[in-house]
N, C-alpha and C positions, 0 to 999 in steps of 0.2 A: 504493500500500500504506500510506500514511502514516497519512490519515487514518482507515480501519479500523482498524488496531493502534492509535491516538491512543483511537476512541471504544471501545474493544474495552476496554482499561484503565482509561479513565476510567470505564465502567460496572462492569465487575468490582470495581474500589476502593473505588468511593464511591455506586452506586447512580443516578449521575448520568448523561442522554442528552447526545450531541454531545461537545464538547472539553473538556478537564480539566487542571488541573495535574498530578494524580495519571497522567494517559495521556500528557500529553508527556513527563513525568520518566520513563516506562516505557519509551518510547520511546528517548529521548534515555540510556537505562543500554543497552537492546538495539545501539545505534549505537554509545556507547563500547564494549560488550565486544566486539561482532562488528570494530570496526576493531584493537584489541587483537591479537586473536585471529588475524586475518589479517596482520597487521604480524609477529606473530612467528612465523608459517608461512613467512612468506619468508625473514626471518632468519636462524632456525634451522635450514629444511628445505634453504637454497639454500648449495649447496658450490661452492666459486671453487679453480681450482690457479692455480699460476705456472709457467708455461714459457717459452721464449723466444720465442714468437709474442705473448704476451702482453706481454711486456716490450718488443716490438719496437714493440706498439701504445700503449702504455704511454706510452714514449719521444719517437715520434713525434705526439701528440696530447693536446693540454692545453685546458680550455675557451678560453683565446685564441686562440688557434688555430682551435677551432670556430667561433666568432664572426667570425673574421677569413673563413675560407673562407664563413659565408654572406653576408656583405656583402660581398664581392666576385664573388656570382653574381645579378644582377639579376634575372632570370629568377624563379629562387628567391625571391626576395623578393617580388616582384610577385604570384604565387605564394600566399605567405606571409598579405601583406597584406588579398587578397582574401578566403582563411581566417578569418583572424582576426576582419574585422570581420562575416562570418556567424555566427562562433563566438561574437560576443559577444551579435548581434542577437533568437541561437537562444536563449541562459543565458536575455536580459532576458527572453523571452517566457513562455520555458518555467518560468520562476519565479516567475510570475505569475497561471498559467491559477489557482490554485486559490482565487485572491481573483475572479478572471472568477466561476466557479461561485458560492463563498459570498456575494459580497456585488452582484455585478450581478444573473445566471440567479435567485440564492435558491434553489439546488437544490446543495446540496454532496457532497450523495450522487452527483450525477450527473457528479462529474471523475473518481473510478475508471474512467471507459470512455475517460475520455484515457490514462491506462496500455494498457489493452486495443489503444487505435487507437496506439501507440508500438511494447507487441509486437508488434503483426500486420506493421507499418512493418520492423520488425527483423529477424523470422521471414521474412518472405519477400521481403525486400529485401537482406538481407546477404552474395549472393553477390559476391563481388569479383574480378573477373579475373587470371589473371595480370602482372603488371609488363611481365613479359618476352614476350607474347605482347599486349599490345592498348596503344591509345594513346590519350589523353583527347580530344574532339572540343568546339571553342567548344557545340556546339548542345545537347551534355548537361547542361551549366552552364547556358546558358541555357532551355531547356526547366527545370530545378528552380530556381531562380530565380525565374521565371514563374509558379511553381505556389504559391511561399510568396507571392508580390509579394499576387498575388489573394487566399493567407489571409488576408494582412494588410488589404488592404482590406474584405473579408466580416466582417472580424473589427471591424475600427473603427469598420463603417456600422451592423452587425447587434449587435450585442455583446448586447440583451436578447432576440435568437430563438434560443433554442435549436436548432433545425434546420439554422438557417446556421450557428451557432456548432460544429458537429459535420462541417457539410460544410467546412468552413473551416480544420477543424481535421488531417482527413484530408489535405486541401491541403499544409498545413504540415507534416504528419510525414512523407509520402510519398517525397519528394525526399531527404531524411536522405540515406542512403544515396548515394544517383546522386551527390551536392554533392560528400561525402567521397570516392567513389569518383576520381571526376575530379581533386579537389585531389591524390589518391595519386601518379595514375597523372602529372599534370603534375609533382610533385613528382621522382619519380622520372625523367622524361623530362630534367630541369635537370640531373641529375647527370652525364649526357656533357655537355651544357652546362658546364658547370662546369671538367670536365677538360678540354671544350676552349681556353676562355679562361685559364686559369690553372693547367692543366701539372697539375693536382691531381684524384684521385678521391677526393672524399668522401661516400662511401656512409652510412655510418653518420650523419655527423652530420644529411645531406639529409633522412633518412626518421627520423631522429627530432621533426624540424620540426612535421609535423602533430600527434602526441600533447601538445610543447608548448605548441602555441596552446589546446587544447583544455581542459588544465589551468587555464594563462592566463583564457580565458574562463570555467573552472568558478570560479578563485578568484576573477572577479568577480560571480557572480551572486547571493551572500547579500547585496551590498553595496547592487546594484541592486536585488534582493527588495526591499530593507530602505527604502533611499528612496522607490520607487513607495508602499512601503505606506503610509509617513509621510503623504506628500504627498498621498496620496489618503485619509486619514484611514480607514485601513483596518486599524489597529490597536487594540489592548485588547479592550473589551468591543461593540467596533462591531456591527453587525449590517447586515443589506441593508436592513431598516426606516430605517436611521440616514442613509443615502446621498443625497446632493442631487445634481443635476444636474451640479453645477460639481464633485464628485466622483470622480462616471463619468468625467466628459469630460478629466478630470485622468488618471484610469487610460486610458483611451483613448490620448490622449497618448502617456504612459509606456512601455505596454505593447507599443504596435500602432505608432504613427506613426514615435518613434521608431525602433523595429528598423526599419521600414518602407524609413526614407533608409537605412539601414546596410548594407540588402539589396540596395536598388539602387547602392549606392556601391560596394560588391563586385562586382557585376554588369558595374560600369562597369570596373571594374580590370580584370578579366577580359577583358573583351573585347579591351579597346584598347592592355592591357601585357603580357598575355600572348602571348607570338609561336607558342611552340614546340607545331608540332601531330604531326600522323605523318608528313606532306611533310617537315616543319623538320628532326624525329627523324632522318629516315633519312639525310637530308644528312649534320648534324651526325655522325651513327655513321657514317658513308661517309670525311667527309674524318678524324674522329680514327683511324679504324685506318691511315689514311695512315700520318699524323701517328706514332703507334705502330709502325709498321712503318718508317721511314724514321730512328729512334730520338730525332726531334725531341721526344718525347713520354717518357718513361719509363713503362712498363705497370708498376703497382703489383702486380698479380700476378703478375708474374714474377719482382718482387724478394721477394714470401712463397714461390713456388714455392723461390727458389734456398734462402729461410732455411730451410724445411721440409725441402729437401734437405740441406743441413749439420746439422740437429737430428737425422734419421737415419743419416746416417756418423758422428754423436757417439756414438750411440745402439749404434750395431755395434761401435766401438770398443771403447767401456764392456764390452760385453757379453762381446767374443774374452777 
């Protein structure tokens, strides 16, 4: 959508085709008020009470805490790590297709259909399983993995055909989904892990792991934007006229090779650190309800059951 609204303004403004001052500053007013706008929807529209479950979680849980329970869940981290460095591989790329179009292809109308091939990625890729009903299997990860490994390469060898740059590109969006899914579903799998090594459920802070890396990697992608473009001289008034060999082959590079190691280095994580599958799962859930049931283990539900219970005899109290 970027650049339509970019060339949409800069035409309306100033009577000028392609990109403008006048259409990114239009832009760039639509992005600060709509994040305004949304920042004080939550704000304002999002009401929080105090009761004593909250003060019980309150009490019990402080970012150190959080940090302490994930590094002390291996699992979770290995996990994590393998995340992250897709997360990061995905931003470099994906922040980049739109110097691919304008200044490799020379067709910059023609990255709007990478939007299109992302929705369709989303639309009909974004069913997600339940947590509590399925379990992550090495072959799904690898199987999307697989799928980017090859974008990456169609992408580095092909980069001036359009045709491969499209097949390559489907490649690459396809798996979205399946990658996350699997990091969820392993994510969530750690957290009996977790309670079994270390007497502790932490639910909340396990499954907030993947939104943070993802952030993580969002706040590195203007940064990466920003040096590919440098360094491949893909800034100012450049044009695809302008582009020397030693250019491309620098955005290649950057772009494609790059992520390239970063995807198999995830891949490799994944395989060889991550343990826990549906075999592993159901052990693990086998011997903790032992563990649970033998009171080696403290059920952290049971001790919200008891406080839910005394907030209700308070509650009758009050009320006689």
């Amino acid at each position: 959508m970027v650049i339509p609204i970019v060339s949409y303004f800069t035409w309306t403004l100033t009577g000028a085709k392609g990109e403008g001052q006048a259409g990114w500053t239009s832009f760039g007013i639509i992005v600060g008020l709509l994040g305004i706008l949304t920042a004080w929807t939550v704000a304002f529209g999002t009401k929080e009470s105090t009761n004593a479950l909250r003060a019980k979680a309150q009490k019990n849980g402080n970012p150190l805490e959080a940090f302490k329970a994930l590094f002390q869940n291996d699992q979770l981290l290995w996990v994590a790590l393998s995340y992250l460095l897709y997360a990061i591989a995905n931003v470099a790329t994906t922040g980049v297709l739109l110097f691919l179009f304008k200044f490799v292809l020379d067709n910059q109308a023609a990255y709007s259909m990478t939007g299109v091939i992302a929705w369709w990625q989303a639309h009909h890729g974004s069913a997600v399983p339940d947590p509590e009903q399925a379990h992550p299997t090495p072959s799904l990860y690898i199987v999307g993995m697989t799928s980017m490994i090859v974008a990456y390469i169609l992408l580095g060898l092909f980069s001036t055909n359009m045709t491969v740059v499209f097949i390559a590109l489907v490649l690459f969006y396809i798996p979205g989904t399946l990658i996350q899914m699997t990091a969820i579903l392993s994510l969530t799998d750690s957290i009996e892990y977790g309670q079994l090594k270390n007497g502790k459920r932490n639910e909340a802070v396990t499954l907030s792991v993947r939104p943070m890396l993802d952030k993580i990697g969002g706040a590195l992608s203007n940064g990466i934007t920003g040096f590919i473009a440098v360094a491949a001289g893909m800034t100012g008034n450049a044009t695809a006229a302008d582009m020397t060999p030693s250019n491309i082959h620098t955005f290649e590079i950057c772009a494609f090779y790059v992520p390239l190691i970063l995807i198999v280095l995830s891949l490799l994580v994944f395989m060889f650190k991550v343990k826990i599958d549906e075999k592993m799962h159901a052990k693990i859930v086998k011997e903790l309800e032992a563990k649970l049931a033998s009171g080696e283990i403290v059920d952290d539900e049971a001790q919200t059951a008891e406080t839910v219970e005394a907030i209700d005899e308070e509650a009758k109290t009050l009320t006689e």
